[in-house]
C-alpha positions, 0 to 999 in steps of 0.5 A: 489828368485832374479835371478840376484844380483846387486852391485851398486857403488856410491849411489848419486842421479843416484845410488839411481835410480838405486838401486830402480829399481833394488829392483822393478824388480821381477828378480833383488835384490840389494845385496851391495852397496858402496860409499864414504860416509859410511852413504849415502851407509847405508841409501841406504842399508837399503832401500833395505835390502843390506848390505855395502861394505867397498869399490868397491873392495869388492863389484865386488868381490863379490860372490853374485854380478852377475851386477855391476851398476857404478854410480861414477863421470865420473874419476872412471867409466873406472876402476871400469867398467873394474875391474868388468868385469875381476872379471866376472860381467855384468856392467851397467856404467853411461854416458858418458862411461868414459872421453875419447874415450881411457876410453870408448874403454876399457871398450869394450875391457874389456868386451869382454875379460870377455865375460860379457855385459856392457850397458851404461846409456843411459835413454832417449832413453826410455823416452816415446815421445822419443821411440815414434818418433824413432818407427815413424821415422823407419816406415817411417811415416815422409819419409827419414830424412833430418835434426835434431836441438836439444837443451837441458840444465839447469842453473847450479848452484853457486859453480858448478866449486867447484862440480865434474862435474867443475873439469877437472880431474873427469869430462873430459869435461864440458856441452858437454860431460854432457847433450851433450853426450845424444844428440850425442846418440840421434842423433847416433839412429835416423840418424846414425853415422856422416862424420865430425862435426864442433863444438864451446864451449863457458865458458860464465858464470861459472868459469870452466877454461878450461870446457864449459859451452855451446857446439855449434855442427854441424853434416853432414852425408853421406847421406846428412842429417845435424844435429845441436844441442847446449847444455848448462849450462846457459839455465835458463829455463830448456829445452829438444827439439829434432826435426827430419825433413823429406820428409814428415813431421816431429817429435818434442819431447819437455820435459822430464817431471818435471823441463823440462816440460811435455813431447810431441811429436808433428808428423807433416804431410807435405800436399803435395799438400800444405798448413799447415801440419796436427798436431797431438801432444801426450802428455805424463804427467805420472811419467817418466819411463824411469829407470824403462824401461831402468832396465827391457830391460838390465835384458831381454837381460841378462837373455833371450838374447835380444838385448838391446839399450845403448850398449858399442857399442853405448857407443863408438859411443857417444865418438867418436862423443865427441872425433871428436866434442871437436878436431873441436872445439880446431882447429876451423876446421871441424873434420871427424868423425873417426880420432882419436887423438894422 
């Protein structure tokens, strides 16, 4: 039998994911699930022989439930993350960990009340080139790093602004918080936390009111390092690019797999007596198994004690790196890093 019981809240693309992940793992099963439409959370129930909640209420009241993975729109993560801590759950909760800092800070205060762990659904980190080059960069293969560039985004589609993530109340932010919160995490664990940004957002195409649907960032560091990195809703060509330079060389992972392409990552050797680096470029054409492997190291810190990646503490990292890009790009001003709004 099962050692965990799962609960899943919001059973859309991201909550279906997770629910098939769950269901695979030797040490999981899904027990409930909820959503707003009674017969999307049916047909996922159904799946994976779970039965269906009336609401979220029940379902993190649940004796059954020992995990409560929150897939709803960015507006109803921090409540329902923080009611399924106080009734005793574990809580995975989906990026961005809310819409504000404040939202995020609660769920970490929240969880250490309950004495539960909360894991924020950070599954690039477990993209395969990605780990890879992180694994690279702490053994020192390119030196101490120097810089980063990150590009990343999709086209949108017509209509967005009359989806969730086009509206301000559920969603918070616009392109910055959605695929830009990923690329602060990612810049958070390779080159650690920022002394001030400088950011620019841009609502060129998509009728998203006060949303962006470009964000434009420039990081520094203590350590001297700079990173820069735009992310958007206006990049036809779906495209993931993360570079890291260092003294010695340097790391490009490009793609994610299916629309971004296939997934590399590309270490260059600088030769130090000069001349062109030597390139050596692994490719990673497989399923993408970053779900799966993101599932199973949040169930081995649960059961065994492990620390696992995507903490909440990693969670409050990415929003205040938000928080302080979003407060630079209103006042067209650098901001530091850790000052917090009014």
């Amino acid at each position: 039998m099962a050692e965990l019981g799962v609960g899943i809240v919001g059973c859309g693309a991201i909550g279906r994911r997770r629910a098939d992940e769950a269901a695979r793992h030797p040490r999981t099963a899904v027990v409930a699930v909820a959503d707003i439409v009674p017969a999307v959370a049916a047909e996922v129930a159904t799946a994976h022989g779970a039965r269906v909640a009336s609401d979220w209420r029940e379902l993190v009241a649940a004796a059954d439930v020992d995990v409560v993975c929150v897939a709803t729109p960015n507006g109803f993560l921090a409540e329902i993350a923080c009611a399924a801590l106080a009734a005793g759950k574990h809580v995975l909760v989906e990026k961005p960990m809310g819409r504000t800092l404040e939202e995020a800070q609660a769920i970490a205060d929240a969880a250490l009340r309950a004495e539960r762990q909360v894991k924020v659904g950070f599954n690039h980190r477990y993209h395969p080139a990605i780990a890879r080059a992180h694994a690279e960069l702490t053994a020192g293969t390119i030196g101490a790093p120097i810089n980063a560039r990150a590009r990343y985004g999709h086209g949108g589609r017509p209509g967005y602004e009359r989806e969730w993530r086009g509206d301000p109340v559920l969603a918070g932010g616009g392109e910055l918080t959605d695929q830009g919160v990923h690329v602060a995490d990612l810049l958070h664990w390779f080159l650690g936390v920022p002394h001030d940004v400088f950011a620019v957002t841009q609502t060129a195409v998509w009728p998203l009111g006060a949303l962006e649907d470009n964000g434009f960032a420039i990081m520094r560091y203590a350590g001297g390092q700079v990173a820069v990195f735009h992310t958007s809703w206006t990049q036809w060509k779906n495209l993931f690019s993360l570079e890291v330079f260092g003294e010695r060389g340097s790391l490009v992972v490009e793609g994610l797999g299916r629309s971004y392409g296939e997934e590399s990552l590309t270490i260059a050797h600088r030769a130090l007596e000069g001349g062109a680096p030597r390139l050596e470029r692994i490719a990673y054409d497989g399923p993408d198994t970053s779900w799966r492997d993101e599932w199973a190291d949040f169930v081995a810190g649960l059961l065994e004690g492990r620390p696992y990646l995507g903490s909440a503490a990693d969670g409050l990292v990415a929003m205040q790196t938000l928080a302080a890009l979003y407060r630079s790009a209103h006042a067209g001003a650098p901001a530091p890093y850790g000052a917090r709004s009014g």
